[in-house]
C-alpha positions in Angstrom: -32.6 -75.4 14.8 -30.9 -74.1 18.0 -27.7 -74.4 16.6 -29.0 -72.1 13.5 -30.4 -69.7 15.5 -27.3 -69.1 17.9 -25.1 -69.1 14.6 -27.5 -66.2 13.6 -27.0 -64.5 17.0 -23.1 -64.4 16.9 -22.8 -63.4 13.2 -25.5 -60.8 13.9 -23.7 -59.6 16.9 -20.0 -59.6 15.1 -21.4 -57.7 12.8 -22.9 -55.1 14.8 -19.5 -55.1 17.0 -17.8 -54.6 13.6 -20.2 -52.0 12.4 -19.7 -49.8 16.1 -16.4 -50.1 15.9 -15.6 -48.6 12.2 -18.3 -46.3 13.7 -16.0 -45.8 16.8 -13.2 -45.6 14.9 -15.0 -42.4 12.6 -15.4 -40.6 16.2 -12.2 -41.5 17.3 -10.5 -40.0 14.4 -11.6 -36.7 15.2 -9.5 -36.6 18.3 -6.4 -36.6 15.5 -6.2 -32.7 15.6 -5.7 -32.8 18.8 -8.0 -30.2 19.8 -9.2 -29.7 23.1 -12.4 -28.3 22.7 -14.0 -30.9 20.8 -15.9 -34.3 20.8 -15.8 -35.7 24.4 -12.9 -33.1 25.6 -15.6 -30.4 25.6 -17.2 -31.7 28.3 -13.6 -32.6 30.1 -12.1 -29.2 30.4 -11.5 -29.2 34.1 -8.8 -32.1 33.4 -7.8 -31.2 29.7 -5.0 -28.7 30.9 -3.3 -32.4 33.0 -1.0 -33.5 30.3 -0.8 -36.4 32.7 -4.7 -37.3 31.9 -4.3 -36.0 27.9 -1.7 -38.6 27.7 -4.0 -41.4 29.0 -6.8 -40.5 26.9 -5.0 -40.7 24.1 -3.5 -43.7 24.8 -7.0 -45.5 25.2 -8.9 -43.9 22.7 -6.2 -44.8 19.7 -5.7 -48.1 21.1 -9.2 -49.4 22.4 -10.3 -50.1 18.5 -7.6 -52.3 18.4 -9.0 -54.3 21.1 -12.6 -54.6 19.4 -11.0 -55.6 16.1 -8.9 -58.0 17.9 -11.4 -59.7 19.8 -13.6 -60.1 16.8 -11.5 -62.7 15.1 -10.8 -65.2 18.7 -14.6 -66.7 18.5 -15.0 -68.2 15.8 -14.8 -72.1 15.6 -13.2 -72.2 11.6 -11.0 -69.3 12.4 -9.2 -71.2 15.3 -8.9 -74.6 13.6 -7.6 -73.1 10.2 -5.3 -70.4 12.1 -4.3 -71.3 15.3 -0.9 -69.5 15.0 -2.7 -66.2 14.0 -5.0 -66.6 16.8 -2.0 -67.0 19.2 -0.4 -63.9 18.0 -3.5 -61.8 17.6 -4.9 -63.2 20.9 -1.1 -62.1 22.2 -1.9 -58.2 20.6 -5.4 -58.4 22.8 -3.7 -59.4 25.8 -1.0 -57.1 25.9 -3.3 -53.8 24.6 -5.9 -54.4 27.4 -3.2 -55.3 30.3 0.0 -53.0 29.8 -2.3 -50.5 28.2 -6.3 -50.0 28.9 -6.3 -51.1 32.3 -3.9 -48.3 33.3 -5.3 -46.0 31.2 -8.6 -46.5 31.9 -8.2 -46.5 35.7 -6.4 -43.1 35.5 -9.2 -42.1 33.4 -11.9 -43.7 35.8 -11.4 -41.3 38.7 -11.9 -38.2 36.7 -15.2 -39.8 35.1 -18.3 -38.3 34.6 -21.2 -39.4 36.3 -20.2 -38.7 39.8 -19.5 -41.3 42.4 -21.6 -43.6 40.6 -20.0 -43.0 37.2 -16.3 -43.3 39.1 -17.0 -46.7 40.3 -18.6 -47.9 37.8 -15.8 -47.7 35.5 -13.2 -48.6 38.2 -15.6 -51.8 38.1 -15.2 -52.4 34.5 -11.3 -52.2 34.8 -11.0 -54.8 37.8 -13.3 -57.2 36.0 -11.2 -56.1 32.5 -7.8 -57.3 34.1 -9.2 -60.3 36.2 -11.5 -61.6 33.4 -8.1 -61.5 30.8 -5.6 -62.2 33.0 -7.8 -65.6 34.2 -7.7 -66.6 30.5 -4.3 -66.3 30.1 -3.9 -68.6 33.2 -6.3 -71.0 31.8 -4.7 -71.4 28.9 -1.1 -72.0 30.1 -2.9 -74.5 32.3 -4.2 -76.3 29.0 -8.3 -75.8 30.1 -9.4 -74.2 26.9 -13.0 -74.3 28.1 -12.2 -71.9 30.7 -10.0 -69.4 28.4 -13.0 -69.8 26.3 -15.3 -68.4 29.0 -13.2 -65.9 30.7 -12.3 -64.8 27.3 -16.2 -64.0 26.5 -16.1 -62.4 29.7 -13.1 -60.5 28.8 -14.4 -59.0 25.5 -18.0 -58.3 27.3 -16.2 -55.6 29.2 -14.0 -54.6 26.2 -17.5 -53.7 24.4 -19.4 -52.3 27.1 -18.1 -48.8 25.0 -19.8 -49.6 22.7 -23.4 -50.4 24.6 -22.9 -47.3 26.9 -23.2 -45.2 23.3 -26.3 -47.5 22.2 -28.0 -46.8 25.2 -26.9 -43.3 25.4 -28.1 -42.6 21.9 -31.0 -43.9 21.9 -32.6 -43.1 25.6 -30.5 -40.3 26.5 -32.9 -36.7 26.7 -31.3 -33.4 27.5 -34.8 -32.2 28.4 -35.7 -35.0 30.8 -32.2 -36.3 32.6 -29.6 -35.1 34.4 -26.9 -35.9 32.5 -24.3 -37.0 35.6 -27.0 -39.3 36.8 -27.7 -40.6 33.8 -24.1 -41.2 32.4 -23.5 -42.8 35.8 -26.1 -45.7 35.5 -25.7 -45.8 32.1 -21.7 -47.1 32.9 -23.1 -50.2 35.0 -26.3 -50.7 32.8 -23.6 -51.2 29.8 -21.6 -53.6 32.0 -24.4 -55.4 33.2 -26.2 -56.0 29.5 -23.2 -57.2 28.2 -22.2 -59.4 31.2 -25.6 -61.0 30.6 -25.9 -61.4 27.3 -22.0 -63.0 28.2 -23.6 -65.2 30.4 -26.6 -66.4 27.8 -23.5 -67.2 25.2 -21.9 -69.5 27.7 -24.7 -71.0 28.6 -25.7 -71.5 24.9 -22.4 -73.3 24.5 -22.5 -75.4 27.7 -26.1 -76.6 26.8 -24.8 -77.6 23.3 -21.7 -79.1 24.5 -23.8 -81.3 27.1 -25.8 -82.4 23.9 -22.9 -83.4 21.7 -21.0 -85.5 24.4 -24.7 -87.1 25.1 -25.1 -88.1 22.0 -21.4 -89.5 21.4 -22.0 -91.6 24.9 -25.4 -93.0 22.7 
């Protein structure tokens, strides 16, 4: 029964990551006309004049789908024994997108971010523990310890979706009457990182206490 119901929590979770992202991916496309005066540039237009920061925004906002898609298809048990070459390569697209891309993009992107100090480190946070988190996995995997690519992996895509729980909380708690909307979308950047970083932490320890079980019962 515990096996079920954590099957129902990851398919119910891929889907909702799969759902936010074609949802993502409808906001992104927005930013196509390249117009500055609209969608999340409206509220940017002290920096929307640096073709310096226009550049990086662009960069991560076209590409960061990419990495949601991506990670969507490297946790899933039948997916890696029936494609292992595919995972390789599209494991190779995640790796490269969030390490020569997103992590440079975002950092540049970090210390213009809204939310004040708070906000500012907050996302320059989320990058550090992007690149560390993937570029651990990698390690681990040239070493041969798949269990630890596995885990810094999870780790890795937690902070790849934290975009998408900063909206969910934004959207649903987020009052123009009752906050201050730089305090807000400061704690709102760590509260994303921090939910997903948990519920990160309940996977793996799903999948330790399940592994522990199996190996006990192949020693009975």
């Amino acid at each position: 029964m515990k096996c079920l119901g954590i099957k129902i929590i990851k398919v119910t979770a891929l889907f909702l990551v799969l759902l936010f992202s074609i949802l993502m991916l409808k906001t992104i496309s927005q930013y196509t006309s390249f117009n500055k005066h609209i969608g999340f540039l409206a509220f940017k237009q002290q920096v929307v004049n640096n073709p310096y920061w226009m550049a990086f925004f662009y960069i991560h906002i076209f590409s960061i789908t990419l990495c949601l898609l991506a990670g969507l298809t490297q946790f899933s048990n039948r997916f890696l024994t029936e494609n292992w070459g595919l995972h390789q390569i599209i494991g190779k697209i995640y790796v490269y997108n969030i390490l020569i891309i997103n992590v440079p993009a975002c950092f540049v992107l970090g210390l213009f971010s809204n939310g004040g100090l708070i906000g500012i480190a907050g996302f320059l946070i989320q990058d550090i523990l992007w690149a560390y988190f993937t570029i651990a996995a990698v390690f681990s995997i040239k070493k041969g310890n798949i269990g630890n690519h596995k885990m810094y992996m999870i780790l890795s895509y937690a902070v790849t979706t934290t975009a998408i729980t900063f909206r969910i909380v934004k959207n649903m708690f987020y009052n123009e009457e009752r906050h201050d909307y730089e305090l807000f979308y400061g704690l709102n950047v760590w509260a994303a990182l921090f939910i997903n970083l948990f519920i990160a932490y309940l996977i793996l320890k799903k999948d330790s206490f399940l592994t522990g079980k199996i190996n006990s019962g192949k020693e009975d």
